[in-house]
N, C-alpha and C positions, 0 to 999 in steps of 0.2 A: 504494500500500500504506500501510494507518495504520498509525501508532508509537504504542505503548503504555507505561505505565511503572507502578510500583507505588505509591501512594499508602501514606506510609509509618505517619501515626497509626491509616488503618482499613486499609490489607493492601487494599483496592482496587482494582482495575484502572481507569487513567486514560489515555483516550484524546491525545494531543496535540495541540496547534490548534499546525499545522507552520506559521510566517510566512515571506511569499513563497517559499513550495512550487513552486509553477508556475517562478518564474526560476531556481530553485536547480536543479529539474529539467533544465530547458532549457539553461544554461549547463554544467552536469558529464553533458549525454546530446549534444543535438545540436551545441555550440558546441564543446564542448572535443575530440569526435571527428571536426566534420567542419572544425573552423575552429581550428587551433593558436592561430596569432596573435591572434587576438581572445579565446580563452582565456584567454594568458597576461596581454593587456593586462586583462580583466577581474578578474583577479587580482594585481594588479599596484597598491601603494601608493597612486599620484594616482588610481588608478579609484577604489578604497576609501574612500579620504578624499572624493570626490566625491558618490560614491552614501551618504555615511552623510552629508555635509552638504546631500545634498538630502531625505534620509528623513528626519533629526535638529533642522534649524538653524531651518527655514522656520517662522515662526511661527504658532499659530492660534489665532481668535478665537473663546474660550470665555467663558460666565461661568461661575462658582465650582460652580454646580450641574449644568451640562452635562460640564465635568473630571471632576466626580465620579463623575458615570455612565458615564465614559469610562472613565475608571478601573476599577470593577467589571467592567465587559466584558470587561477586560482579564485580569480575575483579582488587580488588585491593590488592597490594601484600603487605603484612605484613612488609615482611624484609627491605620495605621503609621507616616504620616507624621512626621521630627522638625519638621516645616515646612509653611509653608499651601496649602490645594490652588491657590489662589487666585496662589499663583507660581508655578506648573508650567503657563508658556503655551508651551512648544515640546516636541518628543519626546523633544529630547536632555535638560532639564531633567527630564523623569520616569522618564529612563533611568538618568540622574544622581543621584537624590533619594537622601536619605538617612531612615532609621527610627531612631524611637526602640527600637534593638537592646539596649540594659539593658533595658528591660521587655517588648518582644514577642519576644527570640531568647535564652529564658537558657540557663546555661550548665550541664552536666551536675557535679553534684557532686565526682566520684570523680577525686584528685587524678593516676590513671593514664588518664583519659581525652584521648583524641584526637579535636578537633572539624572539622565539616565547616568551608572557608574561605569558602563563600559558600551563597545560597540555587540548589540545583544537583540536576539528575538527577545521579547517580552509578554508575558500574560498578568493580569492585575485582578484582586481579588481582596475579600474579606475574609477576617476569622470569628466573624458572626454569622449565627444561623441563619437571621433574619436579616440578612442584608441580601440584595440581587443580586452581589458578586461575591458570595458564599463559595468557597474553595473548599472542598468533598475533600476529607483525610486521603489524599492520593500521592499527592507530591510528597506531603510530611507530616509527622506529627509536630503537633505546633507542642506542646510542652518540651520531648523532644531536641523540637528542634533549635530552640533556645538555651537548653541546656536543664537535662534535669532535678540538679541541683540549682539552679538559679529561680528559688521562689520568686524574688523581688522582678525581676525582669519579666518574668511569664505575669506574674501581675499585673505590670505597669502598662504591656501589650494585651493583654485579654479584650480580643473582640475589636481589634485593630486592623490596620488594614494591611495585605502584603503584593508587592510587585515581584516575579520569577523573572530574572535574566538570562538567558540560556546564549552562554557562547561555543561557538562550532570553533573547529580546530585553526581554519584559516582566517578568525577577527585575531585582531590590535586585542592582546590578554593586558596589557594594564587595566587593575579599576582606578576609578576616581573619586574624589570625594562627593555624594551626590548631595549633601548639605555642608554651611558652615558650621560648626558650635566647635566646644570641647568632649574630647575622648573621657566617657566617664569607666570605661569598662571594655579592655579587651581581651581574649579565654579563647585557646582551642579545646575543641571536645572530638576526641580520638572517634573512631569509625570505618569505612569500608572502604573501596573506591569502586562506586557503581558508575557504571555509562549513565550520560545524562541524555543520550539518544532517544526520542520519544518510543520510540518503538520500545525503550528496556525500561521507563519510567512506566508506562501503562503495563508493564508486565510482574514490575515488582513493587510490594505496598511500602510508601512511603521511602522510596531510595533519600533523598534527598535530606532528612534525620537521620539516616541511617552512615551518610558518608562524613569524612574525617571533613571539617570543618573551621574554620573561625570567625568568631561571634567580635563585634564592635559597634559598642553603644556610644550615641555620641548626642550628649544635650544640645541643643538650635537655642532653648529658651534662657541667652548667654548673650552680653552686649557683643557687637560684630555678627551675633548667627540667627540662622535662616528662621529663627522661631516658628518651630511647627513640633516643639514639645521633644521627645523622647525619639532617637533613631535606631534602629538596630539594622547592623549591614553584614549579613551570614554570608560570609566566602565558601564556595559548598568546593570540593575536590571531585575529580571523577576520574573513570580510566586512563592510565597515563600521564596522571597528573602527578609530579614530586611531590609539590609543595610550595604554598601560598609565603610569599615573601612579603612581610611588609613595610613598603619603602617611601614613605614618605615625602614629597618638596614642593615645596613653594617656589620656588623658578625651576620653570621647566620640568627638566630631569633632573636639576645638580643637587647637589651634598642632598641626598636622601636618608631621612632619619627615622628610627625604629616608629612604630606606633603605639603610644603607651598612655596611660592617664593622664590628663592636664595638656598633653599638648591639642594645642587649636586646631582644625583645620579646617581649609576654608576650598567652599563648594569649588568645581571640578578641575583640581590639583589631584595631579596622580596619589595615589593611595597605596598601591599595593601590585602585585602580580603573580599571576599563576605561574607555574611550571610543569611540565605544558600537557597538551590533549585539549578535549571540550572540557564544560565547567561551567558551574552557576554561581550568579551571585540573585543573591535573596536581601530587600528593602523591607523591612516591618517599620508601620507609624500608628504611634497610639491611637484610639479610636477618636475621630471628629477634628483632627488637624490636619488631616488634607482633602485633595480631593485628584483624584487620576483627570491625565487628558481626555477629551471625549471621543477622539479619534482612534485612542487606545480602547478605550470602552468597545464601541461601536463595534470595531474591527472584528473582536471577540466574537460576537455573532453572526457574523457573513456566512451566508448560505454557498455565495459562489468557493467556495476555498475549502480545500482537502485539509483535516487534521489528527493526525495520530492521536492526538489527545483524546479525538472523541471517542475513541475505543473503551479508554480507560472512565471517562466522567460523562456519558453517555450525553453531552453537548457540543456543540464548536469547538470550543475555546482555538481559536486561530488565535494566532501570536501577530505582533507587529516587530517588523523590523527598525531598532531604532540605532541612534548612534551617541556614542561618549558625551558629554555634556547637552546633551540636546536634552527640550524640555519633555517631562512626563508626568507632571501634575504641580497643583501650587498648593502652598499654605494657605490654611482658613486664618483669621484674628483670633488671637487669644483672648478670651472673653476679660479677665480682668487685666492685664497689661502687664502686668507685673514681670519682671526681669529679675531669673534669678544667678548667681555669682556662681 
């Protein structure tokens, strides 16, 4: 079955080029129902790290203009680069790569806007029963997947709202900051490394609590930030992914600094980076401080557009394509004003 998503500058319908389809099939149909053990060894750290430095590390011998056109097949455009095509001789190097994001990814005006953290399909939902865009425990368990020791934070988001970012192997893997405030809380919580392939997400319950993780909560309602209350930004890992780095800067790329409590950061300034494969990142916002694009909403229901998803949650849910700092919903006003330190 194709997976389809929304092309978000023309309303489009865009077919996906799904990477290694056939194993992703094979391991969550025949492997995982008729062969536990080799399952979970497949999903399992040292596999991960193996099968992403055998896809990632191996090096290959290109000239500058053969990259090039590797490149385009790929779907990704050269002239984004902040760096020469001509140093991108391994996969993980153009998994890795970084753009000139001050001038191809700018940033929406309106100082209530909320941006995407990375270049990503997107689906947007609630963690209330009783809201329209109610998310069916499919993707994740929400206590879970904040962490199940972190009473205080499952509290703070109970019945809040959440946006899924789903990046495929060939996007720009830095995220970015999709709000300003301060860092009040960052934790990883160990886990699997499941494919974020739709076809293995509708096949297994709740992969995305289930894989190795890190959680980053970060207060808006702070002088300088985006005031839309409480953040939480879950870096999700999947197959062939190392390991979530996280690097910090305020200019640009340079002097990148760990991410820890107290420091500030300000909306879409690089944040962090995967290593490498597909991967999600997960936006939670307390309940009634924002509100999703309507173009993102809308999208969700289109009839003309093919989605794996619907397998699993017996609806559309079609994703949009969005990109790194672009806009994907704003902050509501804080009822009393108040600003706290």
């Amino acid at each position: 079955m194709k997976h389809q998503y929304i092309e978000r500058e023309t309303s489009r319908v865009r077919t996906e080029k799904l990477f290694s389809d056939p194993v992703v099939n094979l391991i969550y149909s025949g492997v995982r129902e008729n062969a536990g053990f080799l399952f979970n060894l497949l999903i399992s750290e040292k596999m991960s790290a193996l099968l992403g430095a055998i896809t990632y590390d191996i090096p290959f011998r290109r000239n500058p203009s053969e990259t090039r056109a590797f490149l385009i097949a790929q779907g990704i455009d050269p002239g984004e680069l902040a760096g020469r095509v001509a140093d991108l001789d391994s996969y993980r190097k153009i998994f890795e790569r970084q753009i000139r994001f001050w001038e191809v990814r700018p940033m929406p005006t309106e100082a209530s806007a909320l941006v995407s953290p990375a270049d990503a399909t997107v689906l947007v939902g609630s963690f209330s029963n009783g809201h329209p865009l109610f998310i069916k425990d499919k993707f994740f368990d929400y206590t879970d997947l904040v962490g199940p020791d972190k009473a205080c934070w499952q509290q703070a988001f109970f019945h809040g709202d959440v946006a899924v970012f789903r990046l495929t192997p060939e996007k720009y893997h830095y995220n970015h900051a999709p709000v300003s405030g301060i860092v009040k809380d960052v934790y990883a919580i160990d886990g699997c490394f499941h494919s974020c392939n739709p076809g293995a997400v509708v096949r297994e319950v709740t992969p995305l609590s289930k894989n190795r993780r890190v959680v980053t909560i970060i207060n808006t309602d702070v002088p300088g930030g985006s005031r839309v209350g409480l953040v939480a930004m879950v870096e999700v890992v999947a197959l062939m992914i190392g390991r979530i780095v996280q690097c910090y800067s305020k200019n640009r790329y340079d002097a990148p600094v760990p991410v820890r409590p107290g420091l500030f950061v300000e909306k879409g300034r690089p944040k962090s980076l995967f290593r490498p494969g597909s991967s999600t990142t997960l936006l939670i916002f307390q309940r009634g401080r924002m509100t999703f694009s309507r173009d993102i909403v809308e999208n969700m229901a289109r009839t003309d557009a093919t989605s794996r998803f619907a397998e699993g949650f017996h609806s559309q849910l079609v994703e949009t394509a969005v990109t790194v700092r672009s806009i994907i919903g704003n902050g509501l006003p804080l009822k009393n004003n108040t600003i706290k330190e």
